[in-house]
DSSP file (Angstrom, degrees, kcal/mol; ACC not computed):
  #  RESIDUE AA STRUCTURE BP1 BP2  ACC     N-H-->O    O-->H-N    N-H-->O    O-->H-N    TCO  KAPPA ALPHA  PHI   PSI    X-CA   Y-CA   Z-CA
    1    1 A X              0   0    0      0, 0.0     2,-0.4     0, 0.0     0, 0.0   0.000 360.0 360.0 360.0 126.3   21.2    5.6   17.6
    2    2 A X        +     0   0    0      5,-0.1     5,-0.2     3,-0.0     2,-0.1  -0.958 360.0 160.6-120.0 106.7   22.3    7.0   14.3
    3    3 A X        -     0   0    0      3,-2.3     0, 0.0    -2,-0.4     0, 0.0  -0.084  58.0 -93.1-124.8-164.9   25.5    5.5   13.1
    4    4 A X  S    S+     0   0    0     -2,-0.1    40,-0.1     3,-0.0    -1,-0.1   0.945 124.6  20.2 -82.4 -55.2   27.4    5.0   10.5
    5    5 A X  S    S+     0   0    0      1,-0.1    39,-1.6    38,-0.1     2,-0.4   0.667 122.7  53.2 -69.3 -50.8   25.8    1.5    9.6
    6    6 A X  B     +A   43   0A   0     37,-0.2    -3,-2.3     2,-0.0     2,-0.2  -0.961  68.9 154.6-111.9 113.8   22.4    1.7   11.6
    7    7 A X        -     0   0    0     35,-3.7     2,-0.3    -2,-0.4    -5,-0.1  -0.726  43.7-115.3-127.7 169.3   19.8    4.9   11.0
    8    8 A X        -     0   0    0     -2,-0.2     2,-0.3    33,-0.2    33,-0.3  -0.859  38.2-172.7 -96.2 141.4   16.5    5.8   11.2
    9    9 A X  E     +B   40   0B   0     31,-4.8    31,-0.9    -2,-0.3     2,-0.4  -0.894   9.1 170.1-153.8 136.6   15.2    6.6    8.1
   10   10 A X  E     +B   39   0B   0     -2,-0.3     2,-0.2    29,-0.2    29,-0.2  -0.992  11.6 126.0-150.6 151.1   11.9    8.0    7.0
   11   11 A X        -     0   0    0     27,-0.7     2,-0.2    -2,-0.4    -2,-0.0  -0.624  40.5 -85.0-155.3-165.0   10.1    9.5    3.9
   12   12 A X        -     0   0    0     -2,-0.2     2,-0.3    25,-0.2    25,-0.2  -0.815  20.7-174.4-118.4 170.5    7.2    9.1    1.9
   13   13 A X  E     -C   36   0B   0     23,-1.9    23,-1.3    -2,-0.2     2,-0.4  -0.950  24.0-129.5-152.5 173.2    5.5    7.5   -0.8
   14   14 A X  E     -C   35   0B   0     -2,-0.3     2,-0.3    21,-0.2    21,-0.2  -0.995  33.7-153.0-132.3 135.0    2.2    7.7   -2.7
   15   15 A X  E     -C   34   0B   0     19,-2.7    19,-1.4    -2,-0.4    50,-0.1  -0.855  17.9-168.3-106.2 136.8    0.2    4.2   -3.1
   16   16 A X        +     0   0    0     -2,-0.3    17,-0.1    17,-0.2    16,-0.1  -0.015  24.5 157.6-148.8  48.5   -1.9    3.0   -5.3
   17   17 A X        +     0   0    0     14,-0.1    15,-1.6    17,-0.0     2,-0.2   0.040  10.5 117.4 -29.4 141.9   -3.5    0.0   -4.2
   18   18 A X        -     0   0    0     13,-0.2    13,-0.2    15,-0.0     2,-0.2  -0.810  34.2-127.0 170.5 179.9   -6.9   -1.8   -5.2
   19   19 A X        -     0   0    0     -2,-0.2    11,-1.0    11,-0.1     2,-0.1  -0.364   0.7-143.0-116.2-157.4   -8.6   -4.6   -6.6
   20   20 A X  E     -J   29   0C   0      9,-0.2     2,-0.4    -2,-0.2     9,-0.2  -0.318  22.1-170.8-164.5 125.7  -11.0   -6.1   -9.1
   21   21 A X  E     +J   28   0C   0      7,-1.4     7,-5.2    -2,-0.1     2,-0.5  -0.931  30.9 174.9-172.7 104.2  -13.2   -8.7   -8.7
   22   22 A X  E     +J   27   0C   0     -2,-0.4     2,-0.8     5,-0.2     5,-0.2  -0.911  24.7 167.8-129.2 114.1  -15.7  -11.1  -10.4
   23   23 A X  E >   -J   26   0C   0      3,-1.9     3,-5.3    -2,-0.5    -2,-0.0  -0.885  65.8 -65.0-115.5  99.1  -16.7  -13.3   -7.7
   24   24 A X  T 3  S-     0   0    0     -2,-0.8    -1,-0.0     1,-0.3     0, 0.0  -0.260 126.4  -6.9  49.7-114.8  -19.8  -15.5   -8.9
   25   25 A X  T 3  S+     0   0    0     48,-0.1    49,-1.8    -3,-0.1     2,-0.4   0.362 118.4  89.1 -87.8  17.0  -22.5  -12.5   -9.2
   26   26 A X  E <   -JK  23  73C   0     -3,-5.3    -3,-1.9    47,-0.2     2,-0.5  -0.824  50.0-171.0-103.5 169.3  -20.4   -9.5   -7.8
   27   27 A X  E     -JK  22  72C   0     45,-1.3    45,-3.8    -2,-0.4     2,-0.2  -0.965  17.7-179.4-155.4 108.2  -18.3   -7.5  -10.0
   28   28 A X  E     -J   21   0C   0     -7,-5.2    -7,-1.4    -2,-0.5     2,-0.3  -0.811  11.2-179.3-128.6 152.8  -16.2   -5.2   -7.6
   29   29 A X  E     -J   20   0C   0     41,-0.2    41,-1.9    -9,-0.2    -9,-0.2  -0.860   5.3-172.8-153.2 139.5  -13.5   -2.5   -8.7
   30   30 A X  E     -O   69   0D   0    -11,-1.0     2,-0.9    -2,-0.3    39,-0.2  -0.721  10.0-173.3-144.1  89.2  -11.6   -0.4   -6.1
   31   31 A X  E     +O   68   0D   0     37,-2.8    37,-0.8   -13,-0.2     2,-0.4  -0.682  23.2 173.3 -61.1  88.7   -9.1    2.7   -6.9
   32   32 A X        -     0   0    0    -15,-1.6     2,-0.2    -2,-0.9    35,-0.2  -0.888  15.7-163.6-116.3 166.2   -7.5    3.7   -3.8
   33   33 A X        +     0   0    0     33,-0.5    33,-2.2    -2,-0.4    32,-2.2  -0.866   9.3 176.5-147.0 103.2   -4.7    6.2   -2.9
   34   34 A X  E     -CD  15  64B   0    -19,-1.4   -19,-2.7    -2,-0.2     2,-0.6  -0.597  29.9-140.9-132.5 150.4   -2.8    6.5   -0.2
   35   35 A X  E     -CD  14  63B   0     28,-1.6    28,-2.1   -21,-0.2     2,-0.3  -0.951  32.6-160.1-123.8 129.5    0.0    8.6    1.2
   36   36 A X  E     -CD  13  62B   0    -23,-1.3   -23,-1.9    -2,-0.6    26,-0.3  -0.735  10.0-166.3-105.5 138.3    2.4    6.1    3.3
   37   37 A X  E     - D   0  61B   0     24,-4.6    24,-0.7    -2,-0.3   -25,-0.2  -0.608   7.2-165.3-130.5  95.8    4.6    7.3    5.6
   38   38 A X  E     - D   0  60B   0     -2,-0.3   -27,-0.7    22,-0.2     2,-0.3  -0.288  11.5-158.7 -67.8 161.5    7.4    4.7    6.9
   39   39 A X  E     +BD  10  59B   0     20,-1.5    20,-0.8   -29,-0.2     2,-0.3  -0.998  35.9 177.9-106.8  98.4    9.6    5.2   10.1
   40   40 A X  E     -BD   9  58B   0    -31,-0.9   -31,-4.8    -2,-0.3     2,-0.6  -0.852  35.7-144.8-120.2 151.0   12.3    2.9    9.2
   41   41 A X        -     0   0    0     16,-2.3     2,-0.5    -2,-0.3   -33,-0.2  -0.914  29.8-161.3-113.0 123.8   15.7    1.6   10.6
   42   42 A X        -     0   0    0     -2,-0.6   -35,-3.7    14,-0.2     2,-0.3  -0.733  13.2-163.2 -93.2 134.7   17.9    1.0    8.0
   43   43 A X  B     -A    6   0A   0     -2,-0.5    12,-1.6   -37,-0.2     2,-0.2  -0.908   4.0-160.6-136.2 149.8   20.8   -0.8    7.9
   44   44 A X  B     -E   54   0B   0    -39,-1.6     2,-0.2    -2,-0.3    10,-0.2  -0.376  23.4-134.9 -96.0 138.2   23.8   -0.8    5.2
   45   45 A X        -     0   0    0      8,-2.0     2,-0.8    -2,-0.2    -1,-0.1  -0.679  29.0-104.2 -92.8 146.4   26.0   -3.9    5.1
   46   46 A X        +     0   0    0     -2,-0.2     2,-0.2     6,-0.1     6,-0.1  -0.784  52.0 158.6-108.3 115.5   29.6   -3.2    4.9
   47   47 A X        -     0   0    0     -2,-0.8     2,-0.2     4,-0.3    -3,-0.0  -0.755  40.2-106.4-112.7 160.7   31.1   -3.8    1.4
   48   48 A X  S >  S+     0   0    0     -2,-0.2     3,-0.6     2,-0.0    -1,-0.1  -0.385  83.1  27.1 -81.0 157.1   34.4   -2.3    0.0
   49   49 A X  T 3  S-     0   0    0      1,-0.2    -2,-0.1    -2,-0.2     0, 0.0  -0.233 110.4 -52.2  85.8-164.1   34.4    0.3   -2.5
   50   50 A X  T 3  S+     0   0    0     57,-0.1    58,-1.3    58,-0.1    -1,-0.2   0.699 102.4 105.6 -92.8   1.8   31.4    3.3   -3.1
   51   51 A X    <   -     0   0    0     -3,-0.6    -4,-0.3    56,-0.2    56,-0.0  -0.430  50.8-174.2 -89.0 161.1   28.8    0.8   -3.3
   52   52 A X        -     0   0    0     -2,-0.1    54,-0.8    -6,-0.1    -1,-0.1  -0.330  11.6-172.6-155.5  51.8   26.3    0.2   -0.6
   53   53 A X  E     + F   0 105B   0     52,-0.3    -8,-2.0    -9,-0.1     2,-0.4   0.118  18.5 167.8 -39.5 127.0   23.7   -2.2   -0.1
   54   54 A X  E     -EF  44 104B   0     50,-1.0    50,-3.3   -10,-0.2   -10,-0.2  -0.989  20.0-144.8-140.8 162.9   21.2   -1.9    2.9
   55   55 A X  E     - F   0 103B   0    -12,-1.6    48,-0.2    -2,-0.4     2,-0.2  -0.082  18.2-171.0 -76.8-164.9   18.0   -3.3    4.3
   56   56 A X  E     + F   0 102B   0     46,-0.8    46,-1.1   -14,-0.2     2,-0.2  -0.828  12.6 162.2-179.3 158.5   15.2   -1.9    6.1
   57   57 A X        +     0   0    0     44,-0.2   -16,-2.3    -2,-0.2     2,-0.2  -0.718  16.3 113.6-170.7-177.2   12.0   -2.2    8.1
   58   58 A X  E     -D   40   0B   0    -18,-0.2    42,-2.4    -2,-0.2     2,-0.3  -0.919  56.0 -30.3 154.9-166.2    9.9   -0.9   10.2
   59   59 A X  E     -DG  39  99B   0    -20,-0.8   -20,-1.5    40,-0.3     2,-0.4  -0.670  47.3-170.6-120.2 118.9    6.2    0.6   11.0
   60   60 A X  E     -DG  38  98B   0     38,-1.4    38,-0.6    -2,-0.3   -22,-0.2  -0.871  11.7-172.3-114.0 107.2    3.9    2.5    8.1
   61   61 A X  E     -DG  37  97B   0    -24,-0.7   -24,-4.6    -2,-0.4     2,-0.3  -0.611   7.7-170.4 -83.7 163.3    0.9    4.4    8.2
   62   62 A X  E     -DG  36  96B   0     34,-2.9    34,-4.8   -26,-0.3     2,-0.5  -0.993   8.4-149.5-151.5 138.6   -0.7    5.3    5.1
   63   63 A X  E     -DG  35  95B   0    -28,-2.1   -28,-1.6    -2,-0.3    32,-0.3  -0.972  30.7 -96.2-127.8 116.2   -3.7    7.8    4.9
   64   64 A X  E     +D   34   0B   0     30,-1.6   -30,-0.2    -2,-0.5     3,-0.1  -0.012  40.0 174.0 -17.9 111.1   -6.4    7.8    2.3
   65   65 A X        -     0   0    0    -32,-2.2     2,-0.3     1,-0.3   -31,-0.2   0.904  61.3 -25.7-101.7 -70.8   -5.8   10.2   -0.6
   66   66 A X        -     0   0    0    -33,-2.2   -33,-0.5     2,-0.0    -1,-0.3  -0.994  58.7-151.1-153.4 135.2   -8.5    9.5   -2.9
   67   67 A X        +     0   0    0     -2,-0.3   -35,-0.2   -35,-0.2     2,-0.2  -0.933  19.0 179.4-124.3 155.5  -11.0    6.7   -4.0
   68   68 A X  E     +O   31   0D   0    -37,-0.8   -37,-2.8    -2,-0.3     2,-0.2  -0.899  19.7 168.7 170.6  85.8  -12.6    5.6   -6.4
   69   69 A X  E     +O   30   0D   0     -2,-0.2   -39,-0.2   -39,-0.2    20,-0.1  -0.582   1.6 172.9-134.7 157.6  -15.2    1.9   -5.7
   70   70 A X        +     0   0    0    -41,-1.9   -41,-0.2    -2,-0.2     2,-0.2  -0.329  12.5 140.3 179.7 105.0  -17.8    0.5   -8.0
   71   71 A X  E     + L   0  88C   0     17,-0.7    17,-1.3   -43,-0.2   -43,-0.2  -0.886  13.5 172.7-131.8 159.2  -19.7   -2.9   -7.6
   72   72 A X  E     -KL  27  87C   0    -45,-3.8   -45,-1.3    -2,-0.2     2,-0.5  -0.907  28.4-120.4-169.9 164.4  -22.6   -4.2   -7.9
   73   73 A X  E     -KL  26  86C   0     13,-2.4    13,-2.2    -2,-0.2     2,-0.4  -0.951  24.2-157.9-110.8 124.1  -24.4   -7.9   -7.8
   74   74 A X  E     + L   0  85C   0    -49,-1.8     2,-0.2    -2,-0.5    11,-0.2  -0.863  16.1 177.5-122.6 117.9  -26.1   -9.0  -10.9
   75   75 A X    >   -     0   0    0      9,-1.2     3,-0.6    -2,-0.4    10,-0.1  -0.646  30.5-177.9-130.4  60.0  -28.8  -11.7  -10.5
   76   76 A X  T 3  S+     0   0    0      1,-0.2     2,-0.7    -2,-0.2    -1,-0.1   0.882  92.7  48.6 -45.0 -37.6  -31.2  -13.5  -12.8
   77   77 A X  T 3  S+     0   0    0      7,-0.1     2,-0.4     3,-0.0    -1,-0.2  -0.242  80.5 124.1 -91.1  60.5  -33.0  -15.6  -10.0
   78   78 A X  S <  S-     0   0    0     -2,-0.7     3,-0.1    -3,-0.6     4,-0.1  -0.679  73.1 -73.9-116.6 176.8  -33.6  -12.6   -7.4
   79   79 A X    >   -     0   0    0     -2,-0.4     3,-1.1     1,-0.2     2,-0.5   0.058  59.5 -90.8 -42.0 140.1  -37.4  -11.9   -6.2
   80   80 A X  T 3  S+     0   0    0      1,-0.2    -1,-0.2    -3,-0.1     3,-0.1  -0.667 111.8  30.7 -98.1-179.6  -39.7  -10.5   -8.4
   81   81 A X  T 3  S+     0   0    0     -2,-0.5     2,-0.5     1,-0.3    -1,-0.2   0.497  94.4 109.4  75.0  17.5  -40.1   -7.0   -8.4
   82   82 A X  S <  S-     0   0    0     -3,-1.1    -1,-0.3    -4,-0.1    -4,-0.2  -0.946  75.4-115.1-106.7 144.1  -36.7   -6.7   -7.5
   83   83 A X        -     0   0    0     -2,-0.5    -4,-0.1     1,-0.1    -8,-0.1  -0.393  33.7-108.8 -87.5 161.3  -34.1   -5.3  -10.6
   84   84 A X  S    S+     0   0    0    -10,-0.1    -9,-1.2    -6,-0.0     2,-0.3   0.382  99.5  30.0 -87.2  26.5  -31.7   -7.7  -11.7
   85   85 A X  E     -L   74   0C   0    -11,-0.2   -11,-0.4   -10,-0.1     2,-0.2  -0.817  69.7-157.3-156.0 152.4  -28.7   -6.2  -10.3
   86   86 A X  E     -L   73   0C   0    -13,-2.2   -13,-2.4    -2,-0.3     2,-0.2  -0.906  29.8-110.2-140.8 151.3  -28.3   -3.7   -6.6
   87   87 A X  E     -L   72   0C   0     -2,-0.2    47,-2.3   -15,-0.2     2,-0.3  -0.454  26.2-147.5 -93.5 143.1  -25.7   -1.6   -6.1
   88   88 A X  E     -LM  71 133C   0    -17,-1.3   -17,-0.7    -2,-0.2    45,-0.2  -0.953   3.7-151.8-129.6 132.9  -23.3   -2.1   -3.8
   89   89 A X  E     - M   0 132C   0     43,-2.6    43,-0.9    -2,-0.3     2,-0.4  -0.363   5.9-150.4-101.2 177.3  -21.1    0.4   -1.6
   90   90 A X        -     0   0    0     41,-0.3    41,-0.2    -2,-0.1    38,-0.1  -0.580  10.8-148.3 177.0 141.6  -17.6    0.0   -0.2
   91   91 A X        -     0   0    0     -2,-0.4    38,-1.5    36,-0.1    40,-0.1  -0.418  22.7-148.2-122.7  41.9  -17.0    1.8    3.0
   92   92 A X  B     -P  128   0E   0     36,-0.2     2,-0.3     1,-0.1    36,-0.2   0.261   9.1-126.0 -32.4 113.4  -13.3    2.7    2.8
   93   93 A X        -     0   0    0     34,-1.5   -29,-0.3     1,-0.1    -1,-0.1  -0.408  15.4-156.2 -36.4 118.5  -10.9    3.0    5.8
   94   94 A X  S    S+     0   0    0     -2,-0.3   -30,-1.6     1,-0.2     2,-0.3   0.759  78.5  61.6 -54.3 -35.8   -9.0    6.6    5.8
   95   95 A X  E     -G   63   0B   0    -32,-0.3     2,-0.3   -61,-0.1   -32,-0.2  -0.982  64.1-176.7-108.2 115.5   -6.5    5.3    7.6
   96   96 A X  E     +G   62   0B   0    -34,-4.8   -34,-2.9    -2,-0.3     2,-0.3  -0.858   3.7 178.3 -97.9 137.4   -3.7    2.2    7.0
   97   97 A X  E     +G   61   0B   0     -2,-0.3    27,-1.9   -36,-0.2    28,-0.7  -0.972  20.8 123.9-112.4 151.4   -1.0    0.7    9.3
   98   98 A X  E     -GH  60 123B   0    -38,-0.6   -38,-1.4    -2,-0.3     2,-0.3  -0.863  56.3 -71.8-160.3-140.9    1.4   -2.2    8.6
   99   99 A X  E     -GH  59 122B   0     23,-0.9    23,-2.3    -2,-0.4     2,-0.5  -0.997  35.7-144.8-137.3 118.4    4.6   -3.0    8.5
  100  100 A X  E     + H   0 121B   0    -42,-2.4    21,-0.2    -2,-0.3   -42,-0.2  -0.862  23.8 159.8 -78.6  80.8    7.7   -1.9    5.7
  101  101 A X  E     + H   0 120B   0     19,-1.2    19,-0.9    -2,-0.5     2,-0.3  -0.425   9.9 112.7-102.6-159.6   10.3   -3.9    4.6
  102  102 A X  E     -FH  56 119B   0    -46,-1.1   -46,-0.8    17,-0.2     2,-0.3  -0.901  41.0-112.0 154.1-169.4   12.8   -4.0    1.5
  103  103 A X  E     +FH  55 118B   0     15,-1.5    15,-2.3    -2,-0.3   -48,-0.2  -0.985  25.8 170.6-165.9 145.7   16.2   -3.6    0.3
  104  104 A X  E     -FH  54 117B   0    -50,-3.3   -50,-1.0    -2,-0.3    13,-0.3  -0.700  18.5-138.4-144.3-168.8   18.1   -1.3   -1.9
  105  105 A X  E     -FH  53 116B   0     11,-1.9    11,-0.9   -52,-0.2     2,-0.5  -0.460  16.6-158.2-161.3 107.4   21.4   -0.4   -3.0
  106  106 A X  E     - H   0 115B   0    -54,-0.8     2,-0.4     9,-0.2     9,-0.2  -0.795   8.6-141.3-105.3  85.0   23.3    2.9   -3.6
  107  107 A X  E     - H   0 114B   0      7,-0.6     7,-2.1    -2,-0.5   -56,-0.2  -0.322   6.5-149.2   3.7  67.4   26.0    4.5   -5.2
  108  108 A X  E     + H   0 113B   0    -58,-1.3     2,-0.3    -2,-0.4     5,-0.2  -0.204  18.0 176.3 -31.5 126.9   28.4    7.0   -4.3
  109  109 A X  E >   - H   0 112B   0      1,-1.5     3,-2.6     3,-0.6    -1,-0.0  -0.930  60.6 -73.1-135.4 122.9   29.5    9.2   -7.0
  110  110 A X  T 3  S-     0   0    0     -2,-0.3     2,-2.7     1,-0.2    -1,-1.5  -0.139 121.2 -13.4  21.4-160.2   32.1   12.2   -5.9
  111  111 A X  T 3  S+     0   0    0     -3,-0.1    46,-3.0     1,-0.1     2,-0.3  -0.097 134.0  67.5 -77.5  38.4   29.0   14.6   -4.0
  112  112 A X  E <   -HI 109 156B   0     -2,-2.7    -3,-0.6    -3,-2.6     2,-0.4  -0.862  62.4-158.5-155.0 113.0   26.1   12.7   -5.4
  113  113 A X  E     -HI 108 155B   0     42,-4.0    42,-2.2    -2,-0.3     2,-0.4  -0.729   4.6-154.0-110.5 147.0   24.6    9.2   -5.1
  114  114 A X  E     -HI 107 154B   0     -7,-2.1    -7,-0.6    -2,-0.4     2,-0.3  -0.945  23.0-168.1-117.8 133.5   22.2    7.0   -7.3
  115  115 A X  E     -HI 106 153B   0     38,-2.8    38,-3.3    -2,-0.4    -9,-0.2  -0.984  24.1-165.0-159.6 151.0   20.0    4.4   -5.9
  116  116 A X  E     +HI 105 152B   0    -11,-0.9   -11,-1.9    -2,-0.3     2,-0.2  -0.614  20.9 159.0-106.5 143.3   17.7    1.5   -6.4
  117  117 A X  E     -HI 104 151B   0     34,-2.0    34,-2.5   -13,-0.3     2,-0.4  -0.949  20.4-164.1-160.1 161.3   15.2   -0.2   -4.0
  118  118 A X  E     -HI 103 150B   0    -15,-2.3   -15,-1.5    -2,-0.2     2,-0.4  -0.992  19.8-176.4-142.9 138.0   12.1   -2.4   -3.9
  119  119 A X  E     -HI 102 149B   0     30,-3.8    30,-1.2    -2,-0.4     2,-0.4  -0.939  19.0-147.4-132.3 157.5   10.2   -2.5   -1.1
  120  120 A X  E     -HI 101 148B   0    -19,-0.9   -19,-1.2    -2,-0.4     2,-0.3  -0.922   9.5-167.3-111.9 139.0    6.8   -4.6    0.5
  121  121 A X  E     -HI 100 147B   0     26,-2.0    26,-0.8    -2,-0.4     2,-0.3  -0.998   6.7-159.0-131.3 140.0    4.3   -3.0    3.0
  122  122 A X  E     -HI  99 146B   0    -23,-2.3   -23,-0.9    -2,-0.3     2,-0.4  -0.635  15.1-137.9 -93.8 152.2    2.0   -5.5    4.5
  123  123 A X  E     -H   98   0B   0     22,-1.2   -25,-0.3    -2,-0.3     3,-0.1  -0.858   5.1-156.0 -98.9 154.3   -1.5   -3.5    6.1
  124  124 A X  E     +     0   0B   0    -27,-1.9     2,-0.6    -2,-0.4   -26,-0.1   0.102  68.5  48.8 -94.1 -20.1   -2.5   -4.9    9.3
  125  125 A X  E    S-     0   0B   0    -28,-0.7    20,-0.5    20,-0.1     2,-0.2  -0.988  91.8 -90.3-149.4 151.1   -6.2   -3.9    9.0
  126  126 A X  E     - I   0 144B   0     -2,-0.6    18,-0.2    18,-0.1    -2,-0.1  -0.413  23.4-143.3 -62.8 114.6   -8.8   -4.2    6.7
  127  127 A X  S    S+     0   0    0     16,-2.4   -34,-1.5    -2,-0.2     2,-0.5   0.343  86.2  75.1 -81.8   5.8   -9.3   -1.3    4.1
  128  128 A X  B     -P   92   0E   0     15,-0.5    15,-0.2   -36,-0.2   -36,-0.2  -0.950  53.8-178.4 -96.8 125.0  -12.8   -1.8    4.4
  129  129 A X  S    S-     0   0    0    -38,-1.5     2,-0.3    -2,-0.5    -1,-0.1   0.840  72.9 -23.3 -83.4 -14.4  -14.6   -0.8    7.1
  130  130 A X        -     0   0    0     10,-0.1    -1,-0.3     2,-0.0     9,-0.2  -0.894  50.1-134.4 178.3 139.9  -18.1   -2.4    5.7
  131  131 A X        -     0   0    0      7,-2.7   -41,-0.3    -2,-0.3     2,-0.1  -0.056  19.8-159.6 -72.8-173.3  -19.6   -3.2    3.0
  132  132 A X  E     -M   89   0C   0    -43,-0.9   -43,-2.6     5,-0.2     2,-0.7  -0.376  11.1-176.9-172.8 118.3  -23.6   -2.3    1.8
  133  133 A X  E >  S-MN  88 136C   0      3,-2.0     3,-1.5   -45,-0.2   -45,-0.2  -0.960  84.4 -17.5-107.2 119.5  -26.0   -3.7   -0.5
  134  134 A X  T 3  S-     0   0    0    -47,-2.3    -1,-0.2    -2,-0.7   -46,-0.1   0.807 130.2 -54.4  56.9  43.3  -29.5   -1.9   -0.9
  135  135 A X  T 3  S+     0   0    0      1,-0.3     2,-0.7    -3,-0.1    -1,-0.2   0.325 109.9 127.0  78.0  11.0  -28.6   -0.1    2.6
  136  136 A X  B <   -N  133   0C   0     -3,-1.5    -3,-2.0     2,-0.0     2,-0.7  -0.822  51.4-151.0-106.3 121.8  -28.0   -3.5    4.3
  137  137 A X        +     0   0    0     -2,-0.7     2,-0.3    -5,-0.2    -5,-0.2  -0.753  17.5 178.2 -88.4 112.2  -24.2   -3.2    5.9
  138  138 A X        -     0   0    0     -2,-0.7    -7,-2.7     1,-0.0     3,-0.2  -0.894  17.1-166.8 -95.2 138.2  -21.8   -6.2    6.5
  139  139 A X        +     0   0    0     -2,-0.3   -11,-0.1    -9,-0.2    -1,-0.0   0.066  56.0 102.6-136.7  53.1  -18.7   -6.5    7.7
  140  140 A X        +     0   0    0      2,-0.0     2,-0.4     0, 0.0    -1,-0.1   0.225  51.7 109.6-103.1  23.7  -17.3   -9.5    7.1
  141  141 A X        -     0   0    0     -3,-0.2     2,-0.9   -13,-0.0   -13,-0.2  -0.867  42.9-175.0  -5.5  73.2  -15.0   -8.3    4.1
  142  142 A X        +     0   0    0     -2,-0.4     2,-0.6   -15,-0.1   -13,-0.1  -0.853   7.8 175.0 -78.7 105.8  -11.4   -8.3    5.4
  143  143 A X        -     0   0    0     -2,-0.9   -16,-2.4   -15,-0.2   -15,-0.5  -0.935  13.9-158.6-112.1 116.5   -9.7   -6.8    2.5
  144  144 A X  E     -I  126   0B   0     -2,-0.6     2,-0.4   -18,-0.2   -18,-0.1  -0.836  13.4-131.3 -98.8 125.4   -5.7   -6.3    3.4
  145  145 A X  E     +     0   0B   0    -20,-0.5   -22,-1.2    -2,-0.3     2,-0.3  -0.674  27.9 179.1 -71.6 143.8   -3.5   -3.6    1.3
  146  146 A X  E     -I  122   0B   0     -2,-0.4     2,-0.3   -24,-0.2   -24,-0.2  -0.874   7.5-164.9-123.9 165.5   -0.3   -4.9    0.2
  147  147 A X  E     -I  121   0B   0    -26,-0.8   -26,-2.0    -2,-0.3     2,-0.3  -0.950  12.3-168.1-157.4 117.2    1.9   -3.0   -1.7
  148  148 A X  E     +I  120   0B   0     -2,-0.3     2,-0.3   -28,-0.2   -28,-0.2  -0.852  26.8 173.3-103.4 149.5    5.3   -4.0   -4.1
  149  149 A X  E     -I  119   0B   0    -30,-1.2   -30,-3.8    -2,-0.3     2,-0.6  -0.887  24.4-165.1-164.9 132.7    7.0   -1.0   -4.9
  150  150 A X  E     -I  118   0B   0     -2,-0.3     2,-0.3   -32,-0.2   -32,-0.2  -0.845  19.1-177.4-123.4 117.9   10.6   -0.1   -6.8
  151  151 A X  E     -I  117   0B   0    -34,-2.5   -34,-2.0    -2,-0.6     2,-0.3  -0.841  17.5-153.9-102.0 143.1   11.9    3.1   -6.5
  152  152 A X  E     -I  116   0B   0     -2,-0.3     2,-0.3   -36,-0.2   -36,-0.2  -0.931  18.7-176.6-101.6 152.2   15.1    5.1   -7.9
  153  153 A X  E     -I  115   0B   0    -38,-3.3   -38,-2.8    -2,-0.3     2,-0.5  -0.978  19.3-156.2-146.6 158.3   16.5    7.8   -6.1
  154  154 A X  E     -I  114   0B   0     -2,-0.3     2,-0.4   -40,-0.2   -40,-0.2  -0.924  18.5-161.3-140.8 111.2   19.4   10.5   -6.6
  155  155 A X  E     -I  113   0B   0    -42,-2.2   -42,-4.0    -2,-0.5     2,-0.1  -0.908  12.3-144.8-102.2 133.4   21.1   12.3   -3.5
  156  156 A X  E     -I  112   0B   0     -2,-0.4     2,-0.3   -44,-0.2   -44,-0.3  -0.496   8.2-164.2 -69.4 147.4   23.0   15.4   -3.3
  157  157 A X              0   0    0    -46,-3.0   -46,-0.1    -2,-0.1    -2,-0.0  -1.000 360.0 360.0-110.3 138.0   25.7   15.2   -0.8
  158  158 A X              0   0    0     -2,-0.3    -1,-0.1   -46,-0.0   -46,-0.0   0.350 360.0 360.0-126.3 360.0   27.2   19.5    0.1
């Protein structure tokens, strides 16, 4: 159903998620980059005038752009003949899903609107698939993207 009031409405975005991390002896950094693409149904609340508030939600995937990981665990009391700190690797998902919501508001002006929104997307699965230190893999790392994000936008109407 596509209404006046209730759409589907879907676009894109570019994400730019990650952490950093000093957790006892690791010291983690992660650059990831993602391109999300919600499927949304929006709907616009009925106000007087050109203005136009709406929600949204709905279902996002997001697919792994580019990355960019670096950790490692640093360790005066390790074995000897071991160096004091081993690198450690990040095993990055390619693929995100969650969930999109938000709220915006837009502006009719004669054949052109301006408009604000800020929206959350939750991931649903863990952007790691496994850790490794010195070639030993774990995967008990559940690392969830979230993502705040405030957009403007300007549509022609013809």
């Amino acid at each position: 159903y596509s209404g006046k009031r209730l759409k589907y409405d879907r676009d894109f975005s570019f994400s730019f998620p990650g952490f950093s991390s000093i957790s006892g002896r690791l010291k983690a950094d992660a650059d990831l980059s993602y391109v999300e693409i919600p499927l949304l149904v929006k709907l616009t609340l009925p106000v007087p005038g050109d203005t136009r508030p709406y929600i949204y939600a709905g279902p996002a995937i997001s697919l792994l752009a580019d990355k960019t990981t670096s950790a490692k665990i640093e360790s005066s009391d390790l074995p000897v003949g071991f160096p004091s700190s081993l690198p450690v690797t990040f095993n990055v998902n390619d693929f995100d899903w969650g969930v999109a919501f938000g709220a915006g508001v837009q502006v009719r002006m004669m054949n052109t609107g301006l408009g604000l929104e800020a929206r959350y997307t939750l991931g649903m699965q863990s952007a790691l698939q496994s850790v490794s230190v010195q070639g030993q893999e774990s995967r008990e790392l559940d690392i969830k993207n979230r993502v705040i994000s405030i957009s403007g936008f300007m549509e022609f109407y013809f």
